[in-house]
C-alpha positions in Angstrom: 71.1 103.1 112.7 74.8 101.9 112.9 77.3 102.6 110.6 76.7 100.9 106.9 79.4 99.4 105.8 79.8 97.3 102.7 82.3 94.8 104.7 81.6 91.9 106.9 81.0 92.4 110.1 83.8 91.0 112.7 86.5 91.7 109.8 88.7 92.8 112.2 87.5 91.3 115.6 90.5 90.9 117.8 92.7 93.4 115.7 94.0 96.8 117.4 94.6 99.5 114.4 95.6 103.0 115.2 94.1 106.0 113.2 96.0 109.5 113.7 93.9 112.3 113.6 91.0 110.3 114.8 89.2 113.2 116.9 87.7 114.7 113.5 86.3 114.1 110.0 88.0 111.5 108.0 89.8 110.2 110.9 86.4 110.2 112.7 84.4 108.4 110.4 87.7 105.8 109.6 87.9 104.9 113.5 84.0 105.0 113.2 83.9 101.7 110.7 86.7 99.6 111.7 85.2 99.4 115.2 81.8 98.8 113.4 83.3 95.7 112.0 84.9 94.8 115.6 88.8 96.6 115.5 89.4 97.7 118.6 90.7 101.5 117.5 93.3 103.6 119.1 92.8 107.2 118.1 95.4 109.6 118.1 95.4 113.3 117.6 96.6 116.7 119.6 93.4 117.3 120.9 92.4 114.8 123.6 88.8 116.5 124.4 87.9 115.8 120.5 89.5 112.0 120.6 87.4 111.4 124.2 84.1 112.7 121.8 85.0 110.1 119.3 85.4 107.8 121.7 81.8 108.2 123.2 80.5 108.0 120.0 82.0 104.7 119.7 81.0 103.0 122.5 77.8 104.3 122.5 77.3 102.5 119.1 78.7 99.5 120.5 82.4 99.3 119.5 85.7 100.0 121.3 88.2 102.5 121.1 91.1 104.2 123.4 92.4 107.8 123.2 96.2 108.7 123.0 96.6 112.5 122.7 99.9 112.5 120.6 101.5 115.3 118.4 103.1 113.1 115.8 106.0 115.6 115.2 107.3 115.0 118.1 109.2 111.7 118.0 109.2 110.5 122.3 105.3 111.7 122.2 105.0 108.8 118.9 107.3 106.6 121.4 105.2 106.8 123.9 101.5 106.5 122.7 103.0 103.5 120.6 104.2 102.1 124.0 100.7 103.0 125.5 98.7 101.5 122.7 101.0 98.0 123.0 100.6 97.8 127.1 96.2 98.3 127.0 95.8 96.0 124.0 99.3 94.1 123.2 99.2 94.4 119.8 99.1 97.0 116.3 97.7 95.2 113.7 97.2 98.2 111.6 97.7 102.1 111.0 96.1 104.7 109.4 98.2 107.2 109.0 95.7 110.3 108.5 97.0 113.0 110.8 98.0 116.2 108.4 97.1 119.8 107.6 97.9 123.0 105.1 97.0 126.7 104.1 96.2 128.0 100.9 99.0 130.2 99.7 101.0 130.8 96.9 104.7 129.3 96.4 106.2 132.4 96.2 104.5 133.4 99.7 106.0 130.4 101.6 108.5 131.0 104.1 111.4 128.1 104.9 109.9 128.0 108.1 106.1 127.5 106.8 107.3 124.8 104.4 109.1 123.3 106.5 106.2 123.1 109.2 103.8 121.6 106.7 106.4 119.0 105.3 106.8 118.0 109.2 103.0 117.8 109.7 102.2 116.0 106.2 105.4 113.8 105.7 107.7 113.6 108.6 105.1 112.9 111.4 103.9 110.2 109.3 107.5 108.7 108.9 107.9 108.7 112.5 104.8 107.1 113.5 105.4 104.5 110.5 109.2 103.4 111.9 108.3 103.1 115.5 105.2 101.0 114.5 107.1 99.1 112.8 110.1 98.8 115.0 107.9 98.1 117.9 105.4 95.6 116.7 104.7 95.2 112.8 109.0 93.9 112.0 107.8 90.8 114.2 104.6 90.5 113.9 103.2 91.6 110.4 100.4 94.2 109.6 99.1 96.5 107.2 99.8 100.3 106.9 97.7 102.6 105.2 99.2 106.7 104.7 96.8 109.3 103.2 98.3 112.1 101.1 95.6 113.9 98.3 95.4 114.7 94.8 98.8 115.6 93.9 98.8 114.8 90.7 100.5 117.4 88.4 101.0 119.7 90.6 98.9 121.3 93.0 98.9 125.2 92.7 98.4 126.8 96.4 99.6 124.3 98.1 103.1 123.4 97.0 103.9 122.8 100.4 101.8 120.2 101.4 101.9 119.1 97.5 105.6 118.5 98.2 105.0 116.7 102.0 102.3 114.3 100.7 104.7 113.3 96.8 107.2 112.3 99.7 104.9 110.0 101.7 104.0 108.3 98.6 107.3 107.6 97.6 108.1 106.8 101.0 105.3 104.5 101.5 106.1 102.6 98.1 109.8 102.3 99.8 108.8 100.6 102.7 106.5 98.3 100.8 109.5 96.7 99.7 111.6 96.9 102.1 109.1 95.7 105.0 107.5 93.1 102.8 109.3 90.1 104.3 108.2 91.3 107.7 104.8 90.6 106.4 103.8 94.0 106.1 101.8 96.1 103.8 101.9 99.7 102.5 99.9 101.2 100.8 98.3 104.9 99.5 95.0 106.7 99.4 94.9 109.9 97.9 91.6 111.7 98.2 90.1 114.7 96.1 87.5 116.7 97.3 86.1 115.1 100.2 82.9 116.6 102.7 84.4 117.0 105.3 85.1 119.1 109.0 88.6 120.2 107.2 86.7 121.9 104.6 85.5 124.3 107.7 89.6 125.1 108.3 90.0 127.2 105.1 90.2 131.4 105.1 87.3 132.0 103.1 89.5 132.7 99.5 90.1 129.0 100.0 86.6 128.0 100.5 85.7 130.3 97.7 88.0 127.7 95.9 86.5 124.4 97.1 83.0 126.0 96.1 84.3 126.0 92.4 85.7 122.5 92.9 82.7 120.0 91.7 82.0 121.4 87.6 85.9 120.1 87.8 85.3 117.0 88.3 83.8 114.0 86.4 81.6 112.5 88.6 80.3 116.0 89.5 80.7 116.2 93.1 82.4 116.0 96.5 82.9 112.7 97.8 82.2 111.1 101.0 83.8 110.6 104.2 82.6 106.7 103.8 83.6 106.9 100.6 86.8 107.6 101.5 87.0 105.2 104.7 85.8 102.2 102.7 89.1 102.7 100.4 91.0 102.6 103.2 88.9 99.8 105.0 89.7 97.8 102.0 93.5 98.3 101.7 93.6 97.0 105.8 91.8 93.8 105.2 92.8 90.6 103.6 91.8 90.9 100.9 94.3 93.0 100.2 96.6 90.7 100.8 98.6 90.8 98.1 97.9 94.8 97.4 101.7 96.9 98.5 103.2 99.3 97.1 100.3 101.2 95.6 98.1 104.3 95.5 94.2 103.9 94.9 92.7 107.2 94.4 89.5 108.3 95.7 88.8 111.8 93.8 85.9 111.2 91.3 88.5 111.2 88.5 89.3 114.6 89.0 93.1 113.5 87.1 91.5 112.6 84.3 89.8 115.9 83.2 91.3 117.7 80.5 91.4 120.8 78.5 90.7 119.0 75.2 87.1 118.2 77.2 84.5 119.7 78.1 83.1 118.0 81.2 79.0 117.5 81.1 77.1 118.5 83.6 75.1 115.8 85.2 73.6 114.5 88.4 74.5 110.8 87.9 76.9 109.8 90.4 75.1 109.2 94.2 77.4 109.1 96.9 78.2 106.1 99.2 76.8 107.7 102.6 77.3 105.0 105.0 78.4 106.8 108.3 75.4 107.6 110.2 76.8 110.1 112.0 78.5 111.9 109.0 78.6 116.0 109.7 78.2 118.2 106.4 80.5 120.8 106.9 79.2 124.4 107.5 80.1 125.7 104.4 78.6 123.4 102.4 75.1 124.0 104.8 75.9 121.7 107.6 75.4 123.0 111.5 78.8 122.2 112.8 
């Protein structure tokens, strides 16, 4: 069965879009549906045995997809795999900007150097890779950049690192939505809560302990789903999006919106979107890996 998605097929036939941290869950399933709908992917990550699995995948269900083994921190490595992706397929239509990481710990834990190395992976990597796209292809040519950051709203206890990184990257992104908009190009924010995915598998186990307690938090009652996820960001690269910079759509089951004053119901009313066929539950939540 291929991948379901709600889009129309061919959306993005004869489009190259580049997904960062494509070897593994959201990146994965991401780089999984724009080459269901006919993108021609370029997956980036540090791990090129995970990006060549991907790649398999992809092919074997029909699409197409390169692999560029790139650590986005390091600026001639972004240079380069840029360069690489422009000389196979001559053009960068679009970016997902999904490459990123943390560790549970408390603020007062965090060394410079520790905050400084997720700040790096979560905002600076992602500025890097957003300039030399643009520099390189998108200032001439137009396109649409999507950056993923996370429920940071009001804080987010454990992870003030990361919390810090990804409130950057959205100001960051709205920034360059003005300032690249008469390039033609668009920038734009998703900014997922809990989602079922291979990160989940990451965590010490205190912080899984955590995610357990996660869904009772929520409205909606649950984790989302990688699709779930992937068709927000689907959405944001297509056209009709067109006239969508600048902005953050949130993908958390409303988790925001929760409040003291409420007491949340318990319920079993909201059904995930589970449209990657090849969607992995993580182990923790009973999955095989």
């Amino acid at each position: 069965m291929p991948y379901q998605s709600v889009f129309a097929p061919k959306l993005f036939e004869g489009r190259t879009i580049i997904v960062t941290g494509g070897g593994s869950g959201i990146g994965r399933c991401t780089a999984h549906e724009l080459a269901a709908l006919g993108a021609t992917v370029a997956l980036w990550g540090r791990t090129a045995e995970k990006l060549e699995a991907v790649r398999r995948e992809i092919e074997e269900d029909g699409g197409c997809a390169s692999i560029h083994p790139c650590d986005i921190r390091e600026e001639a490595q972004v240079i380069a795999a840029i360069d690489t992706v422009l000389a196979r397929h001559g053009r960068i239509d679009g970016l997902v900007n999904n490459a990123g990481g943390q560790y549970r710990t408390a603020m007062e834990t965090i060394s410079t150097r520790g905050f400084e190395a997720v700040v790096r992976n979560n905002l600076t990597g992602g500025f890097i890779v957003m300039r030399e796209v643009y520099l390189r292809w998108m200032k001439e040519h137009g396109g649409a950049i999507v950056n993923i950051i996370a429920d940071i709203w009001h804080g987010w206890p454990d992870y003030a690192h990361s919390g810090a990184a990804r409130g950057g990257m959205l100001t960051l992104s709205e920034t360059a939505a003005c300032e690249w908009a008469a390039s033609g190009v668009r920038v734009n924010t998703v900014a997922p809560g809990g989602i079922a995915s291979s990160g989940f598998d990451t965590y010490t186990p205190e912080a899984k302990a955590k995610i357990l307690e996660y869904p009772p938090t929520v409205p909606l009652q649950r984790y989302g789903s990688e699709a779930e996820l992937s068709a927000a960001i689907v959405f944001l690269l297509s056209p009709a999006a067109a006239y969508i910079t600048g902005t953050c759509m949130r993908v958390d089951g409303g988790t925001p919106n929760a409040r003291g004053t409420w007491k949340l119901q318990t319920h079993q009313r909201s059904r995930p979107f589970e449209g990657f066929h090849r969607a992995k539950l993580p182990e923790m939540l009973g999955g095989k890996g």
